[in-house]
C-alpha positions in Angstrom: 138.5 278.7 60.1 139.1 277.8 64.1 139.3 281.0 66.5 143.0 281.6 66.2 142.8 281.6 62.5 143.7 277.5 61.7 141.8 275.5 59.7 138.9 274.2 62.1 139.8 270.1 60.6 143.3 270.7 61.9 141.8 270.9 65.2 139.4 268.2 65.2 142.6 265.7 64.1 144.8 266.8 66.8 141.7 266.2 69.4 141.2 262.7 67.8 145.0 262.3 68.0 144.9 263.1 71.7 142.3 260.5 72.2 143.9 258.1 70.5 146.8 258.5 72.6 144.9 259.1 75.8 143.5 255.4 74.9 146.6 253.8 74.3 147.8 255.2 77.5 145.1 254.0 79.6 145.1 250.3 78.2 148.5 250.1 78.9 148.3 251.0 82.4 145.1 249.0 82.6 147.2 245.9 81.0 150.1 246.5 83.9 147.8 247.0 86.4 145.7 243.5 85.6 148.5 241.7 85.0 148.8 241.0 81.2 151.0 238.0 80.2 152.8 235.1 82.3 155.7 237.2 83.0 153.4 240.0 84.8 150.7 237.5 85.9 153.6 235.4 88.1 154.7 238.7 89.5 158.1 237.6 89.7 159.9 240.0 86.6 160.0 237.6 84.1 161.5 238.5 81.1 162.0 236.1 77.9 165.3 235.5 76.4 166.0 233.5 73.4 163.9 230.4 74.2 166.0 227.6 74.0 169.0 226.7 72.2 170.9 223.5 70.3 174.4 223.4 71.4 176.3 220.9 70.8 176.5 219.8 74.5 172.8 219.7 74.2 169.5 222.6 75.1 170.3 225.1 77.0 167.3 226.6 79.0 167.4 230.2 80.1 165.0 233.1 81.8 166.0 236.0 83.5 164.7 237.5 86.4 166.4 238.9 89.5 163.1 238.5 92.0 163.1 234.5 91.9 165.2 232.1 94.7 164.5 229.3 92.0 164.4 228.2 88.6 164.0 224.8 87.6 163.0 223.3 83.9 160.5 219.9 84.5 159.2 218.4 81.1 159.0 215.1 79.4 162.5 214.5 79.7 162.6 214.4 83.6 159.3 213.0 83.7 158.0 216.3 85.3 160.7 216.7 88.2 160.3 220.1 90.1 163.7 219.4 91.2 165.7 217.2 88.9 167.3 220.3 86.7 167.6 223.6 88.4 168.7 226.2 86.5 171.4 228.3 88.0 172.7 232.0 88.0 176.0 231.7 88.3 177.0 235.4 88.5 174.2 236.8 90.0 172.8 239.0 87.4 169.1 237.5 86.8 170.1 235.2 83.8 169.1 231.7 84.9 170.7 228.7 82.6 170.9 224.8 82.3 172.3 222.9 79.2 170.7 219.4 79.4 171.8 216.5 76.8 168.2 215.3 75.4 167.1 212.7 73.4 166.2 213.1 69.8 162.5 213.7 69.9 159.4 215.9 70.8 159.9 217.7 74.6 157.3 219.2 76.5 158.1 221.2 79.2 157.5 224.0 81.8 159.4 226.2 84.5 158.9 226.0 88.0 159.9 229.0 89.7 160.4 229.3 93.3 158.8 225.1 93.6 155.6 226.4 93.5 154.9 228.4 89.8 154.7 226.4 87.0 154.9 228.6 83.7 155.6 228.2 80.0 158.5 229.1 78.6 158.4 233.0 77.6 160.6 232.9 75.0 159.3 229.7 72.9 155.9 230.7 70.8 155.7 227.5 70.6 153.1 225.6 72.9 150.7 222.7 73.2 147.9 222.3 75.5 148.8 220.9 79.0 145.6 219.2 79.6 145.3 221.2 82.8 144.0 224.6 81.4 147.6 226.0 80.6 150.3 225.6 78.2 153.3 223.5 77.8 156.6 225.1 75.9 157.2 222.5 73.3 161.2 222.2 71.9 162.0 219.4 68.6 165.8 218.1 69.3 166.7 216.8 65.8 169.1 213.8 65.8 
């Protein structure tokens, strides 16, 4: 038995608890603080949305932020343009968006925010290398 008359384990599992949460705490504030992940590494409030989507007009393209001037989508399909399909935000919110008509085929393709940042697509998992040290977002249009 502890001093106040509980079981002496009882305490040991709440300190271990308290460590366990006093860890978790720390690595996440160590994570924010060193920049974990594209969207905190750019610095520029990222946030993924769906990754992109098959209409029937073609992909759309889509990222939110409200801290970037400019979005723009350069890839295979524009033969890496930095300026050839901005993305706009029409209402002001954050919610950048272009619907391009691609070809049938395999695209690779980045972001280029502000004309300077070139980052993968947050919300596609699916990547290839770039060749350069980074990763390219990589989108199948089926016929």
């Amino acid at each position: 038995m502890g001093r106040e008359g509980k079981p002496l384990y009882r305490a040991v599992n709440m300190k271990r608890d308290l460590r366990s949460w006093i860890v978790c705490v720390v690595a996440v504030i160590l994570c924010a603080g060193a920049g974990c992940g594209v969207m905190r590494r750019s610095g520029h409030g990222l946030e993924p949305t769906t990754g992109p989507q098959s209409l029937r007009e073609g992909v759309r393209f889509s990222i939110f932020s409200t801290r970037v001037r400019s979005v723009a989508v350069a890839g295979t399909f524009n033969n890496w343009s930095m300026t050839a399909d901005m993305l706009s935000d029409r209402e002001g919110a954050g919610m950048w968006t272009i619907v391009l008509p691609l070809p049938p085929g395999r695209h690779e393709y980045k972001f280029v925010i502000n004309g300077e940042e070139w980052i993968p697509d947050p919300g596609n998992p699916n990547l290839v290398d770039d060749g350069f040290g980074g990763s390219n977002s990589v989108i199948l249009v089926e016929p």
